[in-house]
N, C-alpha and C positions, 0 to 999 in steps of 0.2 A: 314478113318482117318479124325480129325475136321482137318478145318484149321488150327485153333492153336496150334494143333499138329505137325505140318509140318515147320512151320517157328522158328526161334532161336527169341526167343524176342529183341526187341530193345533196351528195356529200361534196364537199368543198374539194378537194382532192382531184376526184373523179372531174370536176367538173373542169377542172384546168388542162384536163388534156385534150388532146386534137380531136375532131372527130373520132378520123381514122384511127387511131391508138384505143378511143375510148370501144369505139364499134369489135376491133380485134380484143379488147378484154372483155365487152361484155358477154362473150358466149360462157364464161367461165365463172360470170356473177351468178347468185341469188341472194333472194333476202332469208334471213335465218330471224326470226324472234330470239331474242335474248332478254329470259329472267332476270329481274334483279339480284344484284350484286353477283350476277355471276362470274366467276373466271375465266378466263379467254386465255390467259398464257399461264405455265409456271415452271420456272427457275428449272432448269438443266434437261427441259424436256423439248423435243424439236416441234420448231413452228407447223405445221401442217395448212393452215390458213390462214389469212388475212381480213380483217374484217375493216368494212370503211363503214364507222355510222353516219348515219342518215340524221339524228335526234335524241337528246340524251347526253349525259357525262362518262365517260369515262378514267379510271386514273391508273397511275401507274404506283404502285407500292413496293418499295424497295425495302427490304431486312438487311440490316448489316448484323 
């Protein structure tokens, strides 16, 4: 059994899905530590990952 098989997800998201759905994503999980204040996305550059946190804030900051 993977690991991410074994655990209930944390994140609110993840937990709302079916087993099945969640079992077929979690081969494709892992946990990543994340520095404070670090950046996750920015402006006109492509997503490459998804992250669902588990604990913590995150925001979103928009520049016009």
């Amino acid at each position: 059994m993977d690991k991410n098989e074994r655990r209930f997800p944390q994140n609110r998201l993840l937990a709302y899905l079916t087993r099945a759905d969640y079992l077929r994503l979690s081969e494709h999980l892992e946990e990543v530590p994340l520095a404070y204040r670090a950046s996750l996305y920015r402006a006109n550059v492509p997503i490459d990952y998804v992250y669902f946190l588990e604990e913590g804030v995150a925001s979103l900051v928009n520049t016009l």
